[in-house]
C-alpha positions in Angstrom: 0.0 0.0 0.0 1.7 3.4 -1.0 0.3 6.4 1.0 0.8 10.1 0.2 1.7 12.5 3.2 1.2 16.5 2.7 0.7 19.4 4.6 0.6 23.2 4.7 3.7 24.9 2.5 4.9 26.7 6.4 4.5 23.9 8.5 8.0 22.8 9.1 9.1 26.4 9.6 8.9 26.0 13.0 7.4 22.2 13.7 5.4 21.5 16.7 3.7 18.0 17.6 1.9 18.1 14.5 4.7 17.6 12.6 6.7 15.6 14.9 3.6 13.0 14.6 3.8 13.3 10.3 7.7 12.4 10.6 6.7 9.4 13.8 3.9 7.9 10.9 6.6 8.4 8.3 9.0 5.9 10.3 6.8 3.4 11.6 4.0 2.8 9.3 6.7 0.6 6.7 6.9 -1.9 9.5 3.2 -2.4 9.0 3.1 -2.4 5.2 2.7 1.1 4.5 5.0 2.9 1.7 4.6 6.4 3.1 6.2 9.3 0.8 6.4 12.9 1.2 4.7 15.2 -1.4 6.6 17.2 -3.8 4.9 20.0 -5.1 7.5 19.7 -8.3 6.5 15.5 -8.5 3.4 15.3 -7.1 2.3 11.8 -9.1 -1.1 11.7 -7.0 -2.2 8.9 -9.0 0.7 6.5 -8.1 -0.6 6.5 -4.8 -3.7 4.5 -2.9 -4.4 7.3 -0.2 -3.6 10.5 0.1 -2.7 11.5 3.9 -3.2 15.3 4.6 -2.0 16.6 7.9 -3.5 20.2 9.6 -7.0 22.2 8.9 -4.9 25.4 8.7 -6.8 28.2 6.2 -6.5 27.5 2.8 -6.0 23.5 3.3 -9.8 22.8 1.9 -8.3 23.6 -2.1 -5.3 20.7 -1.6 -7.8 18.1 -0.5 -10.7 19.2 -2.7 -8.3 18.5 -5.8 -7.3 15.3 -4.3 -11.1 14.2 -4.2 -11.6 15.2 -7.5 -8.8 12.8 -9.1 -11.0 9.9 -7.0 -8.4 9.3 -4.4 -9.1 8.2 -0.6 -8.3 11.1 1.8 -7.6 10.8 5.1 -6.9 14.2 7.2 -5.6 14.7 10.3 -7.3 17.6 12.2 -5.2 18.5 15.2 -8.1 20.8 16.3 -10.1 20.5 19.8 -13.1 22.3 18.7 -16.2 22.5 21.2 -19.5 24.4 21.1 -18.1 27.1 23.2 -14.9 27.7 21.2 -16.5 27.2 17.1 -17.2 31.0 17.1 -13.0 31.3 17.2 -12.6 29.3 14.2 -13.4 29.6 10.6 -15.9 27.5 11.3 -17.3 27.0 7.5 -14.3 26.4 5.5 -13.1 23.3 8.5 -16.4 21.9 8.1 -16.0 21.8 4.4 -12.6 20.7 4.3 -13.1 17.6 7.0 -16.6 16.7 4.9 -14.1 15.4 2.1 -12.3 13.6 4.2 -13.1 9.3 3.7 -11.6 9.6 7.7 -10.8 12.0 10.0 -7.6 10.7 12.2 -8.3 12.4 15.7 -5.5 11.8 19.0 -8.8 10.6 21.1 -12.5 9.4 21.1 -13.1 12.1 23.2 -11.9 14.4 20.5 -13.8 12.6 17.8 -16.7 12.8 19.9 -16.2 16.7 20.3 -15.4 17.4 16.5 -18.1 15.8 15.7 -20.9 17.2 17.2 -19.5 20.9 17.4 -19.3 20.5 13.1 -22.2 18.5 12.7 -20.6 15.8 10.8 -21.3 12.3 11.0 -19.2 10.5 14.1 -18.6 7.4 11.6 -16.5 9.9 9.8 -13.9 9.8 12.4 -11.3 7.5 14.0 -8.8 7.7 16.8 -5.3 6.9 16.3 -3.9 7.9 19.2 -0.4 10.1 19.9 2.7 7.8 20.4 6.3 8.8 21.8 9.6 7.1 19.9 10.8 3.8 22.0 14.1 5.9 23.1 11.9 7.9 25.1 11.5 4.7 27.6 15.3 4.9 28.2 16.5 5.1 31.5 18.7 8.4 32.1 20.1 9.8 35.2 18.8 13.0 36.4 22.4 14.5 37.1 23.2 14.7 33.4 20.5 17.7 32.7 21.3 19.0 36.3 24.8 19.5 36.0 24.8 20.5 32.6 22.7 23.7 33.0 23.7 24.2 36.3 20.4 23.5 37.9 21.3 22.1 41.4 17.6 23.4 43.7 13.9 22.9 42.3 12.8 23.6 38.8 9.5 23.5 37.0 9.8 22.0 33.3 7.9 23.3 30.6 8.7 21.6 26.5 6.5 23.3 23.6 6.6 25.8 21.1 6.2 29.3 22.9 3.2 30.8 21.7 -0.2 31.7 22.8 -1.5 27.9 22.9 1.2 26.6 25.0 0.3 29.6 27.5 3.9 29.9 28.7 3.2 33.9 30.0 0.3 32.5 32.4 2.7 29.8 33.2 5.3 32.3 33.8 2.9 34.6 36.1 1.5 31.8 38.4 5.6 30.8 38.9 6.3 34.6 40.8 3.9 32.8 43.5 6.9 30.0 43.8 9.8 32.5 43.8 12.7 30.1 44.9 11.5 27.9 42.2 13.0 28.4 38.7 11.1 27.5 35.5 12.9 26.2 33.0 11.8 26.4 29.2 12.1 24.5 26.5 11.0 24.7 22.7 11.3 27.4 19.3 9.8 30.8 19.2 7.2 30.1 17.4 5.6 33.5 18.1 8.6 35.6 18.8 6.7 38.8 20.3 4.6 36.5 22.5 8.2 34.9 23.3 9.8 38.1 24.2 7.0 38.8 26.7 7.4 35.7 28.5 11.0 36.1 28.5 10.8 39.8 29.6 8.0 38.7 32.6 10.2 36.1 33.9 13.0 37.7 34.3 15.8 35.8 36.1 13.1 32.6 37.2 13.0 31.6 33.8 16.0 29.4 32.0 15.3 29.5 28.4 17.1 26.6 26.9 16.3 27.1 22.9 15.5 23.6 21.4 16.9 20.4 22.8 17.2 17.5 20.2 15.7 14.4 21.2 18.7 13.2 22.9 19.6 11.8 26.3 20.2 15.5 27.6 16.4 16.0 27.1 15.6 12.7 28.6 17.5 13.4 31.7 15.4 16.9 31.8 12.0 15.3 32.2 13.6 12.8 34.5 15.3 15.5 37.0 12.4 17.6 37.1 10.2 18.7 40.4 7.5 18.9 38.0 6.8 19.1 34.1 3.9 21.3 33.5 2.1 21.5 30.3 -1.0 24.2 31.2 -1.7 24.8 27.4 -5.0 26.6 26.2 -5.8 22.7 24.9 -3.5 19.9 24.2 -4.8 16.4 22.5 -2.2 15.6 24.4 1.2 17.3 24.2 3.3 15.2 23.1 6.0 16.5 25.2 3.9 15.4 28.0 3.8 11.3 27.0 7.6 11.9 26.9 7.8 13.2 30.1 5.4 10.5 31.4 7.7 7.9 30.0 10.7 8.8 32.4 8.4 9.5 35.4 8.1 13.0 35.9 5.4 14.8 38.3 2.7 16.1 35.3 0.4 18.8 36.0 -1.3 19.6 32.4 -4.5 21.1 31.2 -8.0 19.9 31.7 -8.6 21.1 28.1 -8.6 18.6 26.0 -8.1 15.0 25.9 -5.3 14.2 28.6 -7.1 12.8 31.0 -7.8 9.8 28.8 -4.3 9.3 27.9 -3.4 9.7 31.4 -6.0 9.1 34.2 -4.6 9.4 37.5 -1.3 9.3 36.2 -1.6 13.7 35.8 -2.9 16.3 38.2 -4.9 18.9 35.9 -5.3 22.9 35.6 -7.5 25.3 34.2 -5.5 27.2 31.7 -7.5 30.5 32.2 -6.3 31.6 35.3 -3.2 32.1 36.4 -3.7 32.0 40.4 -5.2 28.4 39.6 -2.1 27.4 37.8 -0.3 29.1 40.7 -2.5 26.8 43.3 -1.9 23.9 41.2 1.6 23.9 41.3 1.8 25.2 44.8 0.2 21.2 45.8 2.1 19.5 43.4 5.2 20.6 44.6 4.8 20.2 47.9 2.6 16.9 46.9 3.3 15.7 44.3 6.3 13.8 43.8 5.4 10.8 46.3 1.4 11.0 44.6 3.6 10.6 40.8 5.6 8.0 42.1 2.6 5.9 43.4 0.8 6.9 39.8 4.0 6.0 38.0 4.3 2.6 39.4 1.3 1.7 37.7 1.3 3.4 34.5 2.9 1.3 31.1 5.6 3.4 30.0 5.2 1.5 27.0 1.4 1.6 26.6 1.8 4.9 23.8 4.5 4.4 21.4 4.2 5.0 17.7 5.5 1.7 17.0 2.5 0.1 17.9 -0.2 3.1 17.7 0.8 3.3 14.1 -1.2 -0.3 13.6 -4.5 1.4 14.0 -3.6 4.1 11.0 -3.1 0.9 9.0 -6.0 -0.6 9.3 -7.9 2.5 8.5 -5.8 2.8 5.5 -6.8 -0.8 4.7 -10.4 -0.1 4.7 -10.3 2.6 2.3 -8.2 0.8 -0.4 
């Protein structure tokens, strides 16, 4: 089965988990069969291909997937989008509803999410299926805490945050609820994806916030999530962050939104936040600090550190392919 893989022309200007999760399918799915290739918008040869995978509902997606439709293809599109009846008026609510009713599938991160699309775009649920967000196996590798420690020279508490900093992520609440933990620094990691928004947070944090640029996927970031008092991902939504099943994998204290789909990745395994106020976020943190590592390690002990990897989440995307074809 060949399957064709394209997004928006900016995506990978600065990727987030959107594009992390194209590359993770990329990878894995040719264990299970699946010939994935990247477009090229100077070879496109659409018709050498069984499905066409299209990644993002950003503005001006609906005229790449229309044309794909009208050649006859299957097309499958991944939404990344948490859309509820509350937040539709903050969308362009028309065109994502036309561009997701030529999809054959939707691929949403959760039933929950599916469930939520669903019914706030008044599509048929049948439409969607959940394939849900995986971490790469190296994540489950055992790292000792001292390596991040020592190498930024973090010896006393520290509060981890990984994402792209922008207005989503909601570092600058983030950064406000931290002044009520002042002997706690907050340590940043991730691309400006929104540099003026990044520049605020930077400016507001002053010298509690460690801003670390990027960190490859190596051990050095492993050993982050693993020395950590606390990872914290209160994000405006996440379905989840992916940065968060990573930092689940190595056993850090997680204390991540409530909107969104978390809680059915994680369960008990996460403590969760409003992310519209800053004093809760504040409050939240304030427990899990002084809480929280003993209630993680208890949650740890009995969460599979294995249970979300895109080795084997990448067999449900299969079998959806499968059924188009």
């Amino acid at each position: 089965m060949k399957v064709l893989f394209s997004t928006y022309p900016m995506a990978f200007h600065t990727p987030g988990g959107g594009e992390v999760q194209l590359l993770a399918y990329e990878k894995h799915l040719p264990a299970h069969g699946v010939d994935v290739k990247l477009f090229d918008m100077w070879k496109p040869e659409f018709l050498k291909y069984d499905v066409v995978h299209f990644f993002s509902c950003i503005s001006g997606s609906y005229h790449f997937c229309h044309f794909v439709k009208q050649l006859g293809l299957p097309l499958v599109i991944s939404s990344s989008l948490w859309i509820t009846e509350v937040t539709r008026h903050l969308y362009p609510i028309d065109e994502v509803r036309a561009q997701l009713s030529l999809a054959d599938r939707v691929i949403t991160n959760s039933n929950l999410e599916s469930d939520t699309l669903a019914s706030a775009l008044a599509l048929p649920r049948e439409k969607f299926a959940t394939v849900y967000n995986g971490i790469d196996e190296y994540f489950l590798k055992d790292v000792p805490p001292s390596l991040f420690r020592e190498h930024f020279d973090l010896p006393g508490r520290f509060v981890l945050n990984v994402g792209n900093i922008e207005p989503r992520k909601n570092q600058l609440t983030l950064v406000r609820a931290m002044k009520g933990h002042p002997d706690v620094k907050l340590v940043l990691v991730g691309q400006q994806r929104d540099p003026a928004y990044a520049a605020q947070v930077l400016r507001e944090g002053g010298d509690q916030v460690r801003y670390l640029g990027a960190l490859p996927h190596n051990e050095l970031l492993l050993s982050g999530y693993a020395a950590c008092d606390l990872f914290c991902l209160p994000s405006t939504l996440e379905t989840p962050g992916l940065a968060a099943l990573e930092a689940s994998a190595q056993g850090a204290p997680l204390l991540v939104t409530s909107e969104g789909s978390c809680s059915e990745y994680f369960g008990d395994r996460a403590a969760y936040v409003s992310p519209d106020s800053a004093d809760s976020v504040r409050d939240a943190i304030g427990a899990m600090l002084q809480h929280g590592t003993a209630r993680a390690a208890a949650a740890a002990s009995a969460f599979r550190r294995d249970a979300f990897t895109w080795a084997s989440t990448t067999e449900a995307l299969r079998r959806i392919y499968q059924e188009l074809v």
